[in-house]
PQR file of N, CA, C, O and H, with PARSE charges and radii, in Angstrom:
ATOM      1  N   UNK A   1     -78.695  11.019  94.530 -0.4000 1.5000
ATOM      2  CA  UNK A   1     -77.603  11.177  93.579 -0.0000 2.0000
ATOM      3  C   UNK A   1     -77.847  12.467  92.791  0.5500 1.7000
ATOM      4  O   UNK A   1     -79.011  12.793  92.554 -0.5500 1.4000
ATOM      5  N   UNK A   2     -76.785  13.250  92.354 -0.4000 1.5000
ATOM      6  CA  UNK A   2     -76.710  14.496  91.790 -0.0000 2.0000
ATOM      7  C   UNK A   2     -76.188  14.383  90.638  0.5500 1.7000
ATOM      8  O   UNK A   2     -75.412  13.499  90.276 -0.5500 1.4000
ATOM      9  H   UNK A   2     -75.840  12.985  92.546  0.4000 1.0000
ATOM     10  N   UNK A   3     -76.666  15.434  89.910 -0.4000 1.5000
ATOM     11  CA  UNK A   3     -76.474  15.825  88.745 -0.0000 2.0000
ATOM     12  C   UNK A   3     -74.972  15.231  88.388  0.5500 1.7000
ATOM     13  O   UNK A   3     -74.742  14.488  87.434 -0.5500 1.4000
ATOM     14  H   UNK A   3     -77.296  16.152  90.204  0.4000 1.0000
ATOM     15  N   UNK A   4     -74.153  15.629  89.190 -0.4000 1.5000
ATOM     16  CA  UNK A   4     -72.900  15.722  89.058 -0.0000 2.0000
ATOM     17  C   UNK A   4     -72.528  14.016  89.191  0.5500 1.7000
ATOM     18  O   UNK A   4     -72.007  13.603  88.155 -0.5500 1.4000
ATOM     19  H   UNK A   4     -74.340  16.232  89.965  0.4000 1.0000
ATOM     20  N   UNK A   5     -72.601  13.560  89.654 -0.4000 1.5000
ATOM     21  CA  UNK A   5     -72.834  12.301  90.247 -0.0000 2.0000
ATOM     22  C   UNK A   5     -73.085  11.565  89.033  0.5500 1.7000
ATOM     23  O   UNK A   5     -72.195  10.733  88.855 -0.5500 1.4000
ATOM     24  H   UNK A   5     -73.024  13.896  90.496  0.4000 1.0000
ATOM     25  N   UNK A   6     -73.808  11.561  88.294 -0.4000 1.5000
ATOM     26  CA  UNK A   6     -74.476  11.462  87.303 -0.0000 2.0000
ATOM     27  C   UNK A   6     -73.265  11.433  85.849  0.5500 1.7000
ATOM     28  O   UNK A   6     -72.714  10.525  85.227 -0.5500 1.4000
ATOM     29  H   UNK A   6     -74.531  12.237  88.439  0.4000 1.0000
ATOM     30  N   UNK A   7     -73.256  12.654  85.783 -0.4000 1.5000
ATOM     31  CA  UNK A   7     -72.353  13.053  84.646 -0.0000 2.0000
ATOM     32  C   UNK A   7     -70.801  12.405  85.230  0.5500 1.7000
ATOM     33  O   UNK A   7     -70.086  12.289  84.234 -0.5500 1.4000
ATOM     34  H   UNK A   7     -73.705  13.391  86.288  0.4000 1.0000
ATOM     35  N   UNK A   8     -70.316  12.112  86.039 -0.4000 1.5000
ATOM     36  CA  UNK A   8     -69.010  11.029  86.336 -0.0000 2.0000
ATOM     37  C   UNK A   8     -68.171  10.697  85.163  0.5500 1.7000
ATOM     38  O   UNK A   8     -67.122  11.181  84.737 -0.5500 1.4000
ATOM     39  H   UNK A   8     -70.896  12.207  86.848  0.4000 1.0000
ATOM     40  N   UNK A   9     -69.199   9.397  84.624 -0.4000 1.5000
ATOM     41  CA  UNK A   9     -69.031   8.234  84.112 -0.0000 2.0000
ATOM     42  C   UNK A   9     -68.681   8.883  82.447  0.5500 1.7000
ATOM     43  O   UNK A   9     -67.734   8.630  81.702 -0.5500 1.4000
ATOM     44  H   UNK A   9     -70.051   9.004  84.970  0.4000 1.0000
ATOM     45  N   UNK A  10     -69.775   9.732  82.269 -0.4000 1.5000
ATOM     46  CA  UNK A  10     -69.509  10.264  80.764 -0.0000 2.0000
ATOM     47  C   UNK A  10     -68.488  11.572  81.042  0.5500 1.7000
ATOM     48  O   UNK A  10     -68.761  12.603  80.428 -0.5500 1.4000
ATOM     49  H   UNK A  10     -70.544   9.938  82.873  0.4000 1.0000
ATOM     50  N   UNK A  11     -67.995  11.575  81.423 -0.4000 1.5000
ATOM     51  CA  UNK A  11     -66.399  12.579  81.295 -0.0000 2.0000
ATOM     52  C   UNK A  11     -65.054  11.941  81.540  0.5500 1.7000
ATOM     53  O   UNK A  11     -63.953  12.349  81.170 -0.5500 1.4000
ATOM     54  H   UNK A  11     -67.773  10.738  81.922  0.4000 1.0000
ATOM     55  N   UNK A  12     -65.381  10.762  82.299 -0.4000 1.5000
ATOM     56  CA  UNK A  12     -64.504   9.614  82.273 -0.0000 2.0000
ATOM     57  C   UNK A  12     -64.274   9.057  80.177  0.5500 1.7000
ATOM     58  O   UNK A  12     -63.431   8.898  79.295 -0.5500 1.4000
ATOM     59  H   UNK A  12     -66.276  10.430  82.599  0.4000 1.0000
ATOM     60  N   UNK A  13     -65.288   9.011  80.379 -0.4000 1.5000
ATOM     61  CA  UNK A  13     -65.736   8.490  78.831 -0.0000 2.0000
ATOM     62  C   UNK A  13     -64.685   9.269  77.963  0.5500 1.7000
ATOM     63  O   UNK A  13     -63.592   8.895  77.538 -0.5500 1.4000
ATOM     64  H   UNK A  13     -65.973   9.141  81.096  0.4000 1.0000
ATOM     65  N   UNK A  14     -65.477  10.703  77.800 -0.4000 1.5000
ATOM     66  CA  UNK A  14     -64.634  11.530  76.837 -0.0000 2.0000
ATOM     67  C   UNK A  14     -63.773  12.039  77.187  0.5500 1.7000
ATOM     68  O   UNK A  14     -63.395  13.015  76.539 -0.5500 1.4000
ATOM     69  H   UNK A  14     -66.365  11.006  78.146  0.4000 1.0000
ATOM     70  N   UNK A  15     -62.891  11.550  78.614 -0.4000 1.5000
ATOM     71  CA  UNK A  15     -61.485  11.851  78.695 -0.0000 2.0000
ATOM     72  C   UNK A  15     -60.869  10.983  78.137  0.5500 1.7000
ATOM     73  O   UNK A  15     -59.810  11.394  77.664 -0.5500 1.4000
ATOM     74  H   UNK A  15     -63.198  10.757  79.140  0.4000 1.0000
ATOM     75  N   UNK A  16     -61.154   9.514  77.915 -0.4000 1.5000
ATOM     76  CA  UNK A  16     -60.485   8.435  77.524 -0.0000 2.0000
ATOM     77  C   UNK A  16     -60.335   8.493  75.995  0.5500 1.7000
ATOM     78  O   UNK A  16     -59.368   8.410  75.238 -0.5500 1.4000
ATOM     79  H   UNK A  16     -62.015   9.180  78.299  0.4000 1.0000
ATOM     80  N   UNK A  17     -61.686   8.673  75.823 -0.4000 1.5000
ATOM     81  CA  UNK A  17     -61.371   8.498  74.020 -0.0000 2.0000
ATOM     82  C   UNK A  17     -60.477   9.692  73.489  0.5500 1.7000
ATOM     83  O   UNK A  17     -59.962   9.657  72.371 -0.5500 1.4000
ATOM     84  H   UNK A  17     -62.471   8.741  76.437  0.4000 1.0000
ATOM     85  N   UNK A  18     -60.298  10.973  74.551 -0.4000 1.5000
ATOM     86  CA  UNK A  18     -60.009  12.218  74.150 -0.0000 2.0000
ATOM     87  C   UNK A  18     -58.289  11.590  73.837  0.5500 1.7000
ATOM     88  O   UNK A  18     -57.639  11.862  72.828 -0.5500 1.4000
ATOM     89  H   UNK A  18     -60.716  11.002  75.458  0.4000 1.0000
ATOM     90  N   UNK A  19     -57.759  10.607  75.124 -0.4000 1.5000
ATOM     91  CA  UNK A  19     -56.633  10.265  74.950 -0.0000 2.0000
ATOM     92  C   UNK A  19     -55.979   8.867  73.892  0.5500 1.7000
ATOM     93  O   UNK A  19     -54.838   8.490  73.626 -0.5500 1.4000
ATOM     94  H   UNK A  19     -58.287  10.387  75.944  0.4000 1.0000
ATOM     95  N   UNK A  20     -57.305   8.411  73.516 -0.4000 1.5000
ATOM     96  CA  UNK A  20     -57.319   7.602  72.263 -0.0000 2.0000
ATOM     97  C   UNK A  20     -56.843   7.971  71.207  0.5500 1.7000
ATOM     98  O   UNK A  20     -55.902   7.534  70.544 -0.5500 1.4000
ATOM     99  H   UNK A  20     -58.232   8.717  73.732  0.4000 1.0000
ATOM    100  N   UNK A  21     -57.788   9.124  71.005 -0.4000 1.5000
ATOM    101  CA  UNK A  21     -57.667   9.641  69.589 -0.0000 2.0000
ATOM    102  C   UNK A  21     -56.830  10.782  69.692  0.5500 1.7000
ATOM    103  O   UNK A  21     -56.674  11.179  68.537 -0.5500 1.4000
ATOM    104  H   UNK A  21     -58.552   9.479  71.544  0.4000 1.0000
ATOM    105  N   UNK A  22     -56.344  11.355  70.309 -0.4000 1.5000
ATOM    106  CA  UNK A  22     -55.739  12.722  70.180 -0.0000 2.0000
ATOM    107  C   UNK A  22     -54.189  12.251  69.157  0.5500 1.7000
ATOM    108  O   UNK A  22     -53.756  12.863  68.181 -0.5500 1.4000
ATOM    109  H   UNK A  22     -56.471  11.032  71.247  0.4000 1.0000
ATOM    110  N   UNK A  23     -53.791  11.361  69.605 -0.4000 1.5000
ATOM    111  CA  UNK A  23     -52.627  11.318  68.503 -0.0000 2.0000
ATOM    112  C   UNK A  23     -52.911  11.228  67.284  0.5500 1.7000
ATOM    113  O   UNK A  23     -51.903  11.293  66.581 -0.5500 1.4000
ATOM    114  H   UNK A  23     -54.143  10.863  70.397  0.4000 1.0000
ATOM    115  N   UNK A  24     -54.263  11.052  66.488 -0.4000 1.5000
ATOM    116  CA  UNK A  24     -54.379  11.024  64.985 -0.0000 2.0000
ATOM    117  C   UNK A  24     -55.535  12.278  64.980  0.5500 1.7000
ATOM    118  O   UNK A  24     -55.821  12.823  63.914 -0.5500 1.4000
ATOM    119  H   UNK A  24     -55.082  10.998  67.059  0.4000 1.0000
ATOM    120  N   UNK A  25     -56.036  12.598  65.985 -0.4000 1.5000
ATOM    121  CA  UNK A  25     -57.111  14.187  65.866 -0.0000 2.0000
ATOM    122  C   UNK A  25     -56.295  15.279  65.683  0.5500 1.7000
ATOM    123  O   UNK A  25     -55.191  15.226  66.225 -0.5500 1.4000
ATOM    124  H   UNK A  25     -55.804  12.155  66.851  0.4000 1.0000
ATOM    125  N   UNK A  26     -56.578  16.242  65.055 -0.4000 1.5000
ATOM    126  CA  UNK A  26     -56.318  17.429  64.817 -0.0000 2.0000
ATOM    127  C   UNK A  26     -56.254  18.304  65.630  0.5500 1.7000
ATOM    128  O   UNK A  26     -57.346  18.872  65.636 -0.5500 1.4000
ATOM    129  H   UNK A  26     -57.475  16.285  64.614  0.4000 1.0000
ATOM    130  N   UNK A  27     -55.369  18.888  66.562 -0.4000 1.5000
ATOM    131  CA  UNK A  27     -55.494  19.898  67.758 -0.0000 2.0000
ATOM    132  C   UNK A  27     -56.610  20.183  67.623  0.5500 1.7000
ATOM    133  O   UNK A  27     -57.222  19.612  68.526 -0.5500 1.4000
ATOM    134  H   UNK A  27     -54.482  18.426  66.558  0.4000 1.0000
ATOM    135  N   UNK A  28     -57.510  20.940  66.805 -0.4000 1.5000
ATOM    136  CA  UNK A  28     -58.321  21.427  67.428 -0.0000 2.0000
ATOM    137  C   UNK A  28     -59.782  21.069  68.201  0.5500 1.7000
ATOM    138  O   UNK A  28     -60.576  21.689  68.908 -0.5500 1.4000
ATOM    139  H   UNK A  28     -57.013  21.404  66.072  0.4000 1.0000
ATOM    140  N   UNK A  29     -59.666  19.690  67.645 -0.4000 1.5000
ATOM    141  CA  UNK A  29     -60.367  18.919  68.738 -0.0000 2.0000
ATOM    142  C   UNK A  29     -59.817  18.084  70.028  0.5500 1.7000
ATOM    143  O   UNK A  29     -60.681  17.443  70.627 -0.5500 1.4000
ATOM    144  H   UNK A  29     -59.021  19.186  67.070  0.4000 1.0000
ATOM    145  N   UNK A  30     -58.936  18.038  70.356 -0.4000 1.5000
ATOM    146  CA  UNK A  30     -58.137  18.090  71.585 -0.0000 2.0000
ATOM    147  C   UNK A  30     -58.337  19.024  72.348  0.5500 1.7000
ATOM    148  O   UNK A  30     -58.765  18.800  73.480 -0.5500 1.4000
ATOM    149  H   UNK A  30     -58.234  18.558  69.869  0.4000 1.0000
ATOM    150  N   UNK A  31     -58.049  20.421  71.868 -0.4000 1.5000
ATOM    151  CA  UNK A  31     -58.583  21.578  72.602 -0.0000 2.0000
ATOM    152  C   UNK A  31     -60.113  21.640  73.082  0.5500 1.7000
ATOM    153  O   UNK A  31     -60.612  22.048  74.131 -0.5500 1.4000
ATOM    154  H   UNK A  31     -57.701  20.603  70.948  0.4000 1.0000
ATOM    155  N   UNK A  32     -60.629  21.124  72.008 -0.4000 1.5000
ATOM    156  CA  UNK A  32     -62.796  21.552  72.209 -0.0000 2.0000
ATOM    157  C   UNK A  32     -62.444  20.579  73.211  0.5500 1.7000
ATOM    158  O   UNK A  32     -62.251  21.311  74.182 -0.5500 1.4000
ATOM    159  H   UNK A  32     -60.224  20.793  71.155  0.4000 1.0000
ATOM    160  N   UNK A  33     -62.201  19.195  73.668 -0.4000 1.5000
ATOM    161  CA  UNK A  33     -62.293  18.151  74.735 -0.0000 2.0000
ATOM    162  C   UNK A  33     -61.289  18.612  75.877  0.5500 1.7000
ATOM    163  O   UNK A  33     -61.643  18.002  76.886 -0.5500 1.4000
ATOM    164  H   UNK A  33     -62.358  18.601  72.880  0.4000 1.0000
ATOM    165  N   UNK A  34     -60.525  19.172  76.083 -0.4000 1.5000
ATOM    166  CA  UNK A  34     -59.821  19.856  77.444 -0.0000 2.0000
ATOM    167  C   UNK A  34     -60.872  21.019  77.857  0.5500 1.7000
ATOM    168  O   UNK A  34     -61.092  21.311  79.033 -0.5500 1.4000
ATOM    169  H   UNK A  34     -60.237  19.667  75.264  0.4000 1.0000
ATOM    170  N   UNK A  35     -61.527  21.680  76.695 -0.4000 1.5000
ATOM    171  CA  UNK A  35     -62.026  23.049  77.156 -0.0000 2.0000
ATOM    172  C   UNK A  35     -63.485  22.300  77.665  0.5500 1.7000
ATOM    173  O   UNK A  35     -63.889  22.665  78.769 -0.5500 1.4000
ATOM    174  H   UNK A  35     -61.348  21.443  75.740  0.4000 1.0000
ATOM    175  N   UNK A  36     -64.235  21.360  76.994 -0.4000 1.5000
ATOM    176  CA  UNK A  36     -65.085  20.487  77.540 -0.0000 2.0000
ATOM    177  C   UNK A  36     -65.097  20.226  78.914  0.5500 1.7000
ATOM    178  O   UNK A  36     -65.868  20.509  79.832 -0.5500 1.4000
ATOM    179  H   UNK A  36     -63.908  21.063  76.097  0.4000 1.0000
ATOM    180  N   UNK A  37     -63.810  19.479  78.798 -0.4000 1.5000
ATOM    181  CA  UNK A  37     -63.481  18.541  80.193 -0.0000 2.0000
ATOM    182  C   UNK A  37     -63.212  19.326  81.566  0.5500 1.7000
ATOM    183  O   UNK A  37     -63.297  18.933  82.730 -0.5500 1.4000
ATOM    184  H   UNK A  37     -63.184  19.249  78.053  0.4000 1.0000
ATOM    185  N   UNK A  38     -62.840  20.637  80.998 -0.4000 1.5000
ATOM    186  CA  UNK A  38     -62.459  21.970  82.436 -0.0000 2.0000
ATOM    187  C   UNK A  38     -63.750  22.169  83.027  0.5500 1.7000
ATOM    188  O   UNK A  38     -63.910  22.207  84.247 -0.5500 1.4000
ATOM    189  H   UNK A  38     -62.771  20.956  80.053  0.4000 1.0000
ATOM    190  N   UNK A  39     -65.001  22.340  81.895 -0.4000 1.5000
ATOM    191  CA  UNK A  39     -66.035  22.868  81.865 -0.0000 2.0000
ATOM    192  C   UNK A  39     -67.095  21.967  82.911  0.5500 1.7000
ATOM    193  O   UNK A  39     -67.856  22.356  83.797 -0.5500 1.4000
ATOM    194  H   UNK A  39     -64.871  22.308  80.904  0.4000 1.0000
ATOM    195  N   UNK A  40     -66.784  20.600  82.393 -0.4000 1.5000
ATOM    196  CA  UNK A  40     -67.600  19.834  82.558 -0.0000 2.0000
ATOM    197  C   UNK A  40     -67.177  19.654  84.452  0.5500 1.7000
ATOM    198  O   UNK A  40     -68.039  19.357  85.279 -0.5500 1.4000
ATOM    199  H   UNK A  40     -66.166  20.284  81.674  0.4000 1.0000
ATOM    200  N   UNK A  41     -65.572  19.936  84.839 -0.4000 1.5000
ATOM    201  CA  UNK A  41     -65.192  19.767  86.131 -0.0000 2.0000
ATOM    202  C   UNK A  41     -65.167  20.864  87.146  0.5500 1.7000
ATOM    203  O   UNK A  41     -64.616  20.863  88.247 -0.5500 1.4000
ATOM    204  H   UNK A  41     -64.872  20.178  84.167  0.4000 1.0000
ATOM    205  N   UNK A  42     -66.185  22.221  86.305 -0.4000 1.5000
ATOM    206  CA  UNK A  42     -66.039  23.632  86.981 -0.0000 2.0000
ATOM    207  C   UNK A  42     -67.379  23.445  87.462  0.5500 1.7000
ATOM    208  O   UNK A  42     -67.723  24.158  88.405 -0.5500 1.4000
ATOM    209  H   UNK A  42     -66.633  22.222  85.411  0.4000 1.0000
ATOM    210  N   UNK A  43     -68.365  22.456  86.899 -0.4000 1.5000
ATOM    211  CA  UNK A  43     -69.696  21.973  87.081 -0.0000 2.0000
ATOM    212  C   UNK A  43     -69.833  21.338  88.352  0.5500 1.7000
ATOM    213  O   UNK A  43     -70.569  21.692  89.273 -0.5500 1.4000
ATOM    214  H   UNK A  43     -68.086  21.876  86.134  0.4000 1.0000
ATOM    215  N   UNK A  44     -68.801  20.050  88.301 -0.4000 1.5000
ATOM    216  CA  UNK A  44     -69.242  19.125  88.786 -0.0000 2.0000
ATOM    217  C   UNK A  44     -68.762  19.827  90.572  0.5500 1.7000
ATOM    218  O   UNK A  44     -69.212  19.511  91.674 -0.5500 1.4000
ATOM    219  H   UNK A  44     -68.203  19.763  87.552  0.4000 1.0000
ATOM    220  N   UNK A  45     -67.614  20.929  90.159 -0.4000 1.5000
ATOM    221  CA  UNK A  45     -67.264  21.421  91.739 -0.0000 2.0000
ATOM    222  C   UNK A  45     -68.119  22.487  92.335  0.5500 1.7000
ATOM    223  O   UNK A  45     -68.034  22.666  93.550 -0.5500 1.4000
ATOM    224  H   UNK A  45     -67.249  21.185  89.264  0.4000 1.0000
ATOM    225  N   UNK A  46     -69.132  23.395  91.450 -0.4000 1.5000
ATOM    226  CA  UNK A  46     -69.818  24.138  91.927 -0.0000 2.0000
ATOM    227  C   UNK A  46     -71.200  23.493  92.442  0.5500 1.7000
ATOM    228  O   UNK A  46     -71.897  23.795  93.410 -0.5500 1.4000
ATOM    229  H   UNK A  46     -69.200  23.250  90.463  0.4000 1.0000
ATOM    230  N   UNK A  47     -71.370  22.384  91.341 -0.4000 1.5000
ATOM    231  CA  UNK A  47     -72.724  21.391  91.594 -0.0000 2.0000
ATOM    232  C   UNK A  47     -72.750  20.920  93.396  0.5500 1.7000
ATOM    233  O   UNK A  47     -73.610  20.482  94.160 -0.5500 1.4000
ATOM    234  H   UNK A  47     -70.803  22.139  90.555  0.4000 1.0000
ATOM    235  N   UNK A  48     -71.197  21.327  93.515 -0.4000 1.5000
ATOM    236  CA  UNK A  48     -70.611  20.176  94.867 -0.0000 2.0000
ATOM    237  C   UNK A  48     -71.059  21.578  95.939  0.5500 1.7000
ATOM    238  O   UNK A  48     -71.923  21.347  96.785 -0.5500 1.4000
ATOM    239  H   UNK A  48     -70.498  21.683  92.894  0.4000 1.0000
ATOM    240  N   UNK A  49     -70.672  22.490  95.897 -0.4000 1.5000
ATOM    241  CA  UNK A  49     -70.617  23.412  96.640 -0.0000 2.0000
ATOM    242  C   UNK A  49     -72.154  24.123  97.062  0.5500 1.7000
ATOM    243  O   UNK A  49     -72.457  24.557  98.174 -0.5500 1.4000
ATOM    244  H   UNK A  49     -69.971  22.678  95.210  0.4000 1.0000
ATOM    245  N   UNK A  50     -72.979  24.102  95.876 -0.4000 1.5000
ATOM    246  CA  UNK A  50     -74.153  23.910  96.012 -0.0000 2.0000
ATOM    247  C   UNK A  50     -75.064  23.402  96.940  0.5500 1.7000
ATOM    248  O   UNK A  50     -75.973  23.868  97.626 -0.5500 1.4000
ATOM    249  H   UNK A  50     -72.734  23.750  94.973  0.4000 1.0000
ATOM    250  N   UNK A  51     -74.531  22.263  96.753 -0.4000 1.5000
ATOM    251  CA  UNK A  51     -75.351  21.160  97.922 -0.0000 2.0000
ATOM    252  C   UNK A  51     -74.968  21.154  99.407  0.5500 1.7000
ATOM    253  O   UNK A  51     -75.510  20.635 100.383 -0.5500 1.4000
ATOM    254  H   UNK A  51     -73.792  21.884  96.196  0.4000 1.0000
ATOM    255  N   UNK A  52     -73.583  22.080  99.231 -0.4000 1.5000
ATOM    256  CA  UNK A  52     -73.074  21.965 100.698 -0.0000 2.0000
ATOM    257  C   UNK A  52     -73.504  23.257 101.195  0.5500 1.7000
ATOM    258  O   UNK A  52     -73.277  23.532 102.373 -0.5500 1.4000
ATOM    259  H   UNK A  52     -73.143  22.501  98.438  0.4000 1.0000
ATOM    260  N   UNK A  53     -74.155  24.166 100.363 -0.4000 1.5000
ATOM    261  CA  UNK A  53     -74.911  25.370 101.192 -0.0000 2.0000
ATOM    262  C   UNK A  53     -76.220  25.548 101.250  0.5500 1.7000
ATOM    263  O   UNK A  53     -76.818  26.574 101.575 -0.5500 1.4000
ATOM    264  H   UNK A  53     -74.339  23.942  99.406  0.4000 1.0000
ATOM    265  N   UNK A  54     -76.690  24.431 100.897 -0.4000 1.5000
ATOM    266  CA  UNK A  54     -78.076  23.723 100.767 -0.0000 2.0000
ATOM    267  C   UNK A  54     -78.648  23.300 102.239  0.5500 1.7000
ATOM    268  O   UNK A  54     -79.732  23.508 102.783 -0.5500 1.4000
ATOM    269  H   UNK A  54     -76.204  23.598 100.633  0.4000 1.0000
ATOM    270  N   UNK A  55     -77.464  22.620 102.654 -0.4000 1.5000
ATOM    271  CA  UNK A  55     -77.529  22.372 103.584 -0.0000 2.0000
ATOM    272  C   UNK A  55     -76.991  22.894 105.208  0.5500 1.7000
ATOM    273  O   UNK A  55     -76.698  22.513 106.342 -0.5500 1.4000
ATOM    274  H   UNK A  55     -76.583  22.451 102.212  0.4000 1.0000
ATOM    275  N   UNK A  56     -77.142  24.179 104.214 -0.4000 1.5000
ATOM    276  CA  UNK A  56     -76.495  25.528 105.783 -0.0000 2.0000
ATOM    277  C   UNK A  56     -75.185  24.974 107.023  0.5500 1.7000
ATOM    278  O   UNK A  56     -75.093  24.815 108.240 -0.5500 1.4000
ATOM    279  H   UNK A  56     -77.381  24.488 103.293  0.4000 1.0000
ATOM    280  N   UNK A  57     -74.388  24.838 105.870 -0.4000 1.5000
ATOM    281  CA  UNK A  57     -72.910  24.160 106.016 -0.0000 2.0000
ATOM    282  C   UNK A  57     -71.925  25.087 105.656  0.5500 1.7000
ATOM    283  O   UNK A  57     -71.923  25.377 104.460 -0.5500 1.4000
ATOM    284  H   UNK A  57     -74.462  24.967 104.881  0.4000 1.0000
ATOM    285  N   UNK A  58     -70.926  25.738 106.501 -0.4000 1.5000
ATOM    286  CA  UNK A  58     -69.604  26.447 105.775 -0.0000 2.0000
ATOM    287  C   UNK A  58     -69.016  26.051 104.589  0.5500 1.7000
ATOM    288  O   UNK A  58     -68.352  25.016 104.641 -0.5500 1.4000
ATOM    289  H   UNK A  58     -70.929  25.503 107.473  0.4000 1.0000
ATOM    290  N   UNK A  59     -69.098  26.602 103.582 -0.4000 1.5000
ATOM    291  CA  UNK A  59     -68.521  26.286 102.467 -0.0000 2.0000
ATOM    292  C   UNK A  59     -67.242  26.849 102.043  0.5500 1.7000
ATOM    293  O   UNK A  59     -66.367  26.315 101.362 -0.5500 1.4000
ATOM    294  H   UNK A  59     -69.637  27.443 103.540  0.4000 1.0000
ATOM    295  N   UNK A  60     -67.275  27.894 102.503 -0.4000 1.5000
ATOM    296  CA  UNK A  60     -65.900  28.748 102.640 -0.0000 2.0000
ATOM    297  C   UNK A  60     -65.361  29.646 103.566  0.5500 1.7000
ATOM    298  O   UNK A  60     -65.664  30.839 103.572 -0.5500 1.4000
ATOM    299  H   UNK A  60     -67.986  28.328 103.055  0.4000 1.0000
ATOM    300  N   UNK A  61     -64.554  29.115 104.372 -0.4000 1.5000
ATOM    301  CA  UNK A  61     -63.954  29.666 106.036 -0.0000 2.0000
ATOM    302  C   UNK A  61     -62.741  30.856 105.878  0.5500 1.7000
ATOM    303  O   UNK A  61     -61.535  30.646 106.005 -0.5500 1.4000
ATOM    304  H   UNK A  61     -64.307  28.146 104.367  0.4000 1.0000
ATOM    305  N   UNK A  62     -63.282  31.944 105.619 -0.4000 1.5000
ATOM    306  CA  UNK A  62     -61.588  32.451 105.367 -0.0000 2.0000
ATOM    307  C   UNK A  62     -60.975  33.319 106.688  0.5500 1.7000
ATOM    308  O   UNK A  62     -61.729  34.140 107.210 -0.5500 1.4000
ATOM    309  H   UNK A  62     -64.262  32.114 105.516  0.4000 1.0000
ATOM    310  N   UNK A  63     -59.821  33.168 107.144 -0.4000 1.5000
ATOM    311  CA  UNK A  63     -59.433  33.359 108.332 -0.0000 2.0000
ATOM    312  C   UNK A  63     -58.339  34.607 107.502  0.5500 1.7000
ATOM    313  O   UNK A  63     -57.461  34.597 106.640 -0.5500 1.4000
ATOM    314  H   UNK A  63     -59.209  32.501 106.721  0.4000 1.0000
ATOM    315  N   UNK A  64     -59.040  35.616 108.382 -0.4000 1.5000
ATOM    316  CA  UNK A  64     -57.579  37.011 108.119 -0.0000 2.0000
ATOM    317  C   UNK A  64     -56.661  37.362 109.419  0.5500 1.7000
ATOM    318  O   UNK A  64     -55.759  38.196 109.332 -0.5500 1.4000
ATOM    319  H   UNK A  64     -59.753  35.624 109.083  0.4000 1.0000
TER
END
């Protein structure tokens, strides 16, 4: 199990409460939890891509 793998459950987390509370939070913590939540999913896709060239696997095929 990976890092990413790992962190799942707690971005699930603070997406939920993000949509709890955002109607009585103050934009600008709505924003810190989207800019979080991008962050936390720019991770979890490079974490992904990682492992797939780890394992001397095409990760990106580009056909011209």
């Amino acid at each position: 199990m990976n890092v990413a793998v790992q962190a799942q459950p707690l971005a699930v987390v603070v997406f939920a409460l993000a949509l709890a509370v955002a109607p009585i939070a103050n934009p600008l913590l709505l924003a810190l939890v989207l800019i979080l939540g991008g962050t936390v999913a720019a991770y979890r896709g490079a974490s992904d891509l990682v492992a797939i060239a780890r394992e001397d696997e095409v990760v990106f095929r580009h056909f011209i």
